[in-house]
C-alpha positions, 0 to 999 in steps of 0.5 A: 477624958473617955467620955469626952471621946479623948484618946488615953495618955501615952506613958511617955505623956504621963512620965511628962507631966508635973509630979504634983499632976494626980494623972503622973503617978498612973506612968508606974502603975501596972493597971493603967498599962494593962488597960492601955494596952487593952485599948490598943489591942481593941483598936488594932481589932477594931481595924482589922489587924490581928493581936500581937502574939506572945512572942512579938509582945515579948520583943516589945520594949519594957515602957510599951503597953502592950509589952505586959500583955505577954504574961497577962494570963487573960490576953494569952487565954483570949489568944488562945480561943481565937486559935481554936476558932481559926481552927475549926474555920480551917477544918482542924480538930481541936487539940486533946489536954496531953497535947495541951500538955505538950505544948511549950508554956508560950504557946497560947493554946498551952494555958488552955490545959488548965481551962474547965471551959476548954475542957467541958466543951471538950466534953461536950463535943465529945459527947456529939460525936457519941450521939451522931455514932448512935452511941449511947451517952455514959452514965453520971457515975461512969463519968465520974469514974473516968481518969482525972484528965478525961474532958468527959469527966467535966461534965458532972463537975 
C-alpha cells in the first residue's frame, strides 16, 4: 500500500473488514496504532502544525491513534528536545537535572532527567562556558569524583 503511495487504513477501516481479511487483526494491535499515529503526527509536521502535547493526547478518545502517544516514551522525549530548541531559539537556559526532577511526570521535559544524552550535552555546555571564563577544564579524575547527579560527570561515561 506504502508503496503504491496509498494512505494507511483507519482503525475504523480495519475494525470493518472481513475477520478472515489478514489486514483486520492490525485494529487490536498496539504497533500498527503507534506507527499510525507516528504518520499523523508526520504530517501534521510536515503541514506545519505543532505535535499534540501530552496532555491533548490524553483528552484523546481510547480508538484515536494518537491517543497512545501519550505514554509512548519515544514521542514524550522528542517532545521534549523541541522544547529545549524553542528554548534556546527563546534565549532561555536549559533547565538543570533537580529542575527536571521537579518537574510534574507529565511534563515532557521531565523524562529528560533520566537522559545520558540530555545530561552529557549538559556537560558539554558546561564545559563551553568553563572554556569562554578562561577556566581551566576538570581533570578525568576530578570528573569522576563529581556527585552522582552532576552532568559534568557524564562525560567520562
Amino acid at each position: 500500500m506504502e508503496a503504491n503511495g496509498e494512505a494507511w487504513p483507519s482503525i475504523e477501516q480495519l475494525k470493518a473488514l472481513p475477520s478472515d481479511d489478514p489486514l483486520s487483526c492490525l485494529a487490536k494491535t498496539i504497533h500498527y496504532k503507534t506507527e499510525l499515529a507516528w504518520q499523523i503526527v508526520r504530517k501534521m509536521e510536515a503541514n506545519g502544525e505543532a505535535w499534540p502535547s501530552i496532555e491533548q493526547l490524553k483528552a484523546l478518545p481510547p480508538d484515536d491513534p494518537l491517543s497512545c502517544l501519550a505514554t509512548n516514551l519515544h514521542y514524550k522525549v522528542d517532545l521534549a528536545w523541541r522544547k529545549l530548541k524553542q528554548m534556546e531559539e527563546n534565549g532561555e537556559a536549559w533547565p538543570s537535572i533537580e529542575q527536571l526532577k521537579a518537574l510534574p511526570s507529565d511534563d515532557p521535559l521531565s523524562c529528560l532527567a533520566e537522559d545520558l544524552s540530555y545530561k552529557t550535552e549538559l556537560a558539554w555546555r558546561k564545559l563551553r562556558v568553563m572554556k569562554r571564563n578562561g577556566e581551566a577544564w576538570p581533570s578525568i579524575e576530578q570528573l569522576k569524583a563529581l556527585p552522582s547527579d552532576d552532568p559534568a560527570r557524564y562525560i567520562v561515561m
